[in-house]
N, C-alpha and C positions, 0 to 999 in steps of 0.2 A: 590531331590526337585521335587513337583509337577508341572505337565507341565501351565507354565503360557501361558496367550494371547497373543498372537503374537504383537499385536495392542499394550496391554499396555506395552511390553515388549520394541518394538519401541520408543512410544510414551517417555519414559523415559529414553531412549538412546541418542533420539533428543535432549530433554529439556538439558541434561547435557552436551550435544554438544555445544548446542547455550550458554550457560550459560559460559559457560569456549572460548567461542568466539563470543560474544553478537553484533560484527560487521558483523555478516554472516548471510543467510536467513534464516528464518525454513524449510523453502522447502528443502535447499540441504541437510539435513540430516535424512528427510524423504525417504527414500529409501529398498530396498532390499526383499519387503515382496508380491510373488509370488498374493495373493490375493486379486483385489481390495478393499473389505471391509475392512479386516481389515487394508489397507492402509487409508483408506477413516475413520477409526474408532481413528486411530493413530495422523489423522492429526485434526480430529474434537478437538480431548482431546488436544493436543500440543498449538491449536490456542485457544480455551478456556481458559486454564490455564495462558496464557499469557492476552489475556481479563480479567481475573477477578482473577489475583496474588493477587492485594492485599486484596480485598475482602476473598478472599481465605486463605490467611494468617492468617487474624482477624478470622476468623472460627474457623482454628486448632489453636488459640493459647487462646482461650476458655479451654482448653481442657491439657496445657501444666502446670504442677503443679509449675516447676520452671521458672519462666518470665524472657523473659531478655537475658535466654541462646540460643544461637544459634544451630539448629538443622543442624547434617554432611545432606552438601548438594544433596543425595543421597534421607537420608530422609525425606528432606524437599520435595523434589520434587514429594515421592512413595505420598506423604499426598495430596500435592494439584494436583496431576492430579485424586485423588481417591477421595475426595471430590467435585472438579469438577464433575467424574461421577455422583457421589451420588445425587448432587444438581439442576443438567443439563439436564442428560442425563435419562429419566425417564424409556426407555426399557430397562436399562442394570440393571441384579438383583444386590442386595446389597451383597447378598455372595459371589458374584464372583468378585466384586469390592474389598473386602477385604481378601478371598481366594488371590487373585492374590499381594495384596499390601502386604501383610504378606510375599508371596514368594519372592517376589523383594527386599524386604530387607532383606531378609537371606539369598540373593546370595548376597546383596553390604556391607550390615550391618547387620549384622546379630547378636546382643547386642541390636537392635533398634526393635527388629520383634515385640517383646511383647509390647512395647510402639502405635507401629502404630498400632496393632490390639485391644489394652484398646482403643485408639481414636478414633476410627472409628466404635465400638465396642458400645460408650459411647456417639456416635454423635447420629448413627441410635436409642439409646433409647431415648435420647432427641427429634429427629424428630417426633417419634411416640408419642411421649407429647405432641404434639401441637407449640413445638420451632421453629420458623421461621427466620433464621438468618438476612435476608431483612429487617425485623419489628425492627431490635436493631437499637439504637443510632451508625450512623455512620457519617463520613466526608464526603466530595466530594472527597476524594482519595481513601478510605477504599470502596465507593459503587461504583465506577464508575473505580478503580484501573488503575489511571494514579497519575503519577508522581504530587509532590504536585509544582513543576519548572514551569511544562506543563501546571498544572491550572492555575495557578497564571498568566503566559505568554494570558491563553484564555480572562480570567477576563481581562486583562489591555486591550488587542484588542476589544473585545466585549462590556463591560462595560452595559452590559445586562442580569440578571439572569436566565432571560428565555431561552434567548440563549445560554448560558455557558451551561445548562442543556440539549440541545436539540445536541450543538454537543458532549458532551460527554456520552449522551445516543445513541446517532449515531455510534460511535467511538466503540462501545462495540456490536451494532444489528448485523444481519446474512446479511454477503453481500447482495447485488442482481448484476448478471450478467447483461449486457444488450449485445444485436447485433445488426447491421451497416448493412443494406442491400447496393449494389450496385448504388442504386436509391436514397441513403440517407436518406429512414424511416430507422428507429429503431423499437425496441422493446422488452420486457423483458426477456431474457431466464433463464425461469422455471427447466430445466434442460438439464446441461452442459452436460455431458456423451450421451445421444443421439443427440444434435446439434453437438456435433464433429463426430459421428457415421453417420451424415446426409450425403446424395449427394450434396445438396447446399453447406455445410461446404465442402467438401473436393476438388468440383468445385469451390470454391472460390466466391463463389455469398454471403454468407454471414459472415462476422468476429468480436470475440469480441473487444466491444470500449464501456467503460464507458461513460454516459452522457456524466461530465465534458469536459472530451477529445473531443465527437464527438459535443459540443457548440464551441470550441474555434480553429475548423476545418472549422465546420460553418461561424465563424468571417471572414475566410480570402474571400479575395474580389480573384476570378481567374475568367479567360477567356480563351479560345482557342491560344496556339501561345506563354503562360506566360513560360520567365522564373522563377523558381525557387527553394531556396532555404533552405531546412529544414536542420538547422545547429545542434540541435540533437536529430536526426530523428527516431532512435533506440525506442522500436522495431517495430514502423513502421506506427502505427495507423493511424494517423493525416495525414503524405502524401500521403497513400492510398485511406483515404476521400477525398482528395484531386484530385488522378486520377482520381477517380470516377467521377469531378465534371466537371471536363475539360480537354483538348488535353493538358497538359502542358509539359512543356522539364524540367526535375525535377534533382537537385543535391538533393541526403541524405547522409549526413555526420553524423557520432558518432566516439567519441575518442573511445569505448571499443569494441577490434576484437568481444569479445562475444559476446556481444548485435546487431554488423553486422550480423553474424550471422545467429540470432534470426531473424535478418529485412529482411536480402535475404530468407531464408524460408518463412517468409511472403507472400513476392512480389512473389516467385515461387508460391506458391498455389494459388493465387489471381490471377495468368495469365501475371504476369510481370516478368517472368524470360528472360534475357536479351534484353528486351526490349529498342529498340533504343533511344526512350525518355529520359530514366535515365539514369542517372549515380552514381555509389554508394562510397563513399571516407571514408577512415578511416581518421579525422582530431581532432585536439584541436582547438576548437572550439574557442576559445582565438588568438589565429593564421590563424582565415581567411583569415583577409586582405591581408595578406601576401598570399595566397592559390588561390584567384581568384581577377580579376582586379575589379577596384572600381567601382560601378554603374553599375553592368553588370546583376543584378535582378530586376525584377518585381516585387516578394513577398520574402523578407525572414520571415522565420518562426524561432521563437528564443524560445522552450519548453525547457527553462532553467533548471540547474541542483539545485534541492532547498533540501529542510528539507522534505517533502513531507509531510508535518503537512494536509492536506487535506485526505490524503490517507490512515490514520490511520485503519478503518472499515476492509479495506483488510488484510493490513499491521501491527497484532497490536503489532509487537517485535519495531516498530520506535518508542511507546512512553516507552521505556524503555532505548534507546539511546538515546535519545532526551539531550541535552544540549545546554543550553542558548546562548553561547556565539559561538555557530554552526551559528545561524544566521548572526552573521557579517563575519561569513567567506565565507557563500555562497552569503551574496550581495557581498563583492567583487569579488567574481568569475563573478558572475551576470552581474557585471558593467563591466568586462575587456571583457567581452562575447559582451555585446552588445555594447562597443565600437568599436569592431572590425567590427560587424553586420552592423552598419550603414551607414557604407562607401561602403557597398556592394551593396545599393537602387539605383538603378534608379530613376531618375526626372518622377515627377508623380508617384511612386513606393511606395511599402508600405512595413511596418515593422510589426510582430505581436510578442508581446511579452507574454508571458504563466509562470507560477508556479502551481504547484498544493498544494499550499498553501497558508493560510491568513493571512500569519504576513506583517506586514506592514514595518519590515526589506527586506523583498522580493520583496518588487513591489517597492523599492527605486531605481531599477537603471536607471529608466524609470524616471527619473528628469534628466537625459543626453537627454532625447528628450524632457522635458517640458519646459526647461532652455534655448533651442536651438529654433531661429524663423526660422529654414529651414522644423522643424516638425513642422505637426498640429494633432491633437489628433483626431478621429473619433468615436471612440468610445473605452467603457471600461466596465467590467464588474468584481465586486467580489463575488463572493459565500464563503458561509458558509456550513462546513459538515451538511447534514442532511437536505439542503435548498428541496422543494419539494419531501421531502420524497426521494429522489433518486441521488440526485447529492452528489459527492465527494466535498470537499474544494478546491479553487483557486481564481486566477488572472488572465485576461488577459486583455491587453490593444493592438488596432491596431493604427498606425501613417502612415500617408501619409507625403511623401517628399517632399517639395513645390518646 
């Protein structure tokens, strides 16, 4: 067999990784390939392919003489990450896109070679006619390849076409990183790989924080002397903007060892390695009250555990798990979370509650303090993906204790 690319070789190892366990990240099966490029080449095709499946799909099956029949998963996948290339990625030649797609299926399938290479074979003659597959008659699932559940779910929130259109042309653009200086500006970073290589980055003067995250960090009210409380705090952002902002005596609590972790290496590079102020707790967060005596915080922080329907753009294997009736499971998580939260305020004390999502199943559990005259609401905020061009989706509302 002729030596394939390492990148697409990966990249097709991943996809059938995730695919056969669509509960796991793309990341942890991106691995093992000495050269960042084609790491960096692996992980471009893998995250594409999952942006624009089904867009991708409607292409090859132009293409597929018998309708209807399902192609072995192997070579459904050689077809749309090679299409992907073809359509995407415009420095990679088309020989070697199909050179390479041809070999991958005659190590997995190899009955299927001649097929993927007529298709692909039959697309590039079509492109060079002037075929533009964008220009066809398609759906808002076929162009934007999300889930027809996910739409339907945006449409009944939004009830806006311009906006339904805005975050799922969001949900599909090229990230943008941002960093969190010390001093609390921000600003955009253009490129990751030398800001981790930087002296600031590794002294700890500056770390990445999504808008979203670094506005609803912003919200919380601190001062000098504040207890408090980040209940899941993993991996770290938000009470870090927090040190930044004031002397505070900080609990961070997360139920997953890993994601601790993930937050103590944080706070080590940032200059908070056991630093006397904090203290770090593995907890179920459901089980506070139980954990710490009542009223004994100033600020709890509640970055609830949701659907992360906001965080799509980064994230785009969520709207492939995505199911409806996911929502009522995480407001009740939600609700039993901030029930336990709110006996942990102090008088005069505040609550801040966060999703980084907009379904309006997710910001329900925050009618335990609407319903209640010991809270008063302060303030609230929702975004939409794609809201100034830069922010993620979310919620957040803060309540003072009276």
């Amino acid at each position: 067999m002729a030596k394939v690319s390492p990148a697409r070789a990966l990249a097709l190892k991943a996809l059938l990784a995730w695919r056969q366990d669509p509960e796991s990240h793309l990341e942890q099966h991106l691995k093992g390939l000495p050269d960042p490029k084609d790491l960096d080449l692996a992980y471009t095709i893998c995250r594409g392919v999952l942006k624009e499946k089904t867009f991708l799909q409607k292409v090859v099956g132009r293409y597929l003489v018998r309708k209807g029949k399902n192609l072995p998963l192997p070579v459904e996948l050689i077809l749309l990450l090679s299409v992907y290339q073809r359509l995407f990625l415009e420095k990679i030649p088309q020989y070697a896109i199909v050179s390479d797609a041809v070999e991958l299926c005659k190590e997995k399938k190899p009955a299927f070679s001649n097929l993927v290479n007529a298709i692909l074979r039959n697309l590039e003659r079509d492109l060079e006619s002037g075929f533009d597959p964008t220009k066809e008659p398609l759906s808002l699932e076929e162009r934007y390849s999300h889930p027809k559940e996910l739409i339907d779910l945006i449409k009944e929130e939004t009830k806006d076409e311009a906006l339904i259109e805005q975050i799922l042309k969001w949900d599909n653009a090229k990230p943008k990183a941002f960093l969190r200086r010390k001093n609390g500006s921000h600003e955009e970073c253009l490129d990751v790989k030398a800001v981790v290589q930087s002296d600031d980055f590794k002294n700890g003067k500056i770390y990445f924080m999504q808008l979203w995250s670094q506005s609803v960090a912003n919200a919380a009210p601190v001062k000098d002397g504040d207890q408090v409380l980040d209940l899941c705090a993993a991996p770290g952002g938000k009470s870090l903007a927090l040190l930044d902002r004031a002397k505070i005596k900080l609990t961070a609590c997360d139920f997953s060892e890993t994601r601790l972790a993930q937050l103590k290496e944080n706070f080590a590079r940032l200059g908070y390695a056991n630093a006397p102020n904090i203290t770090i707790k593995q907890l179920d967060a459901r089980n506070a009250d139980q954990a710490f005596p009542p009223a004994s915080f100033d600020l709890v922080l509640l970055d609830a555990p949701c659907s992360s329907l906001g965080t799509i753009q980064r994230n785009p294997e969520l709207r492939w798990r995505f199911k409806l009736e996911q929502l009522a499971e995480y407001a009740a998580l939600q609700k039993s979370i901030l029930q336990a939260a709110k006996t942990l305020v102090a008088p005069q004390g505040y609550l801040l509650y966060a999703v980084c999502s907009f379904a309006k199943a997710e910001r329900e559990a925050t009618d335990l303090l609407r319903q209640d005259k010991t809270w008063t609401l302060v303030k609230e905020k929702l975004t939409y993906p794609g809201e100034q061009d830069s922010f993620d989706g979310g919620y957040y509302s803060l309540w003072q204790k009276n």
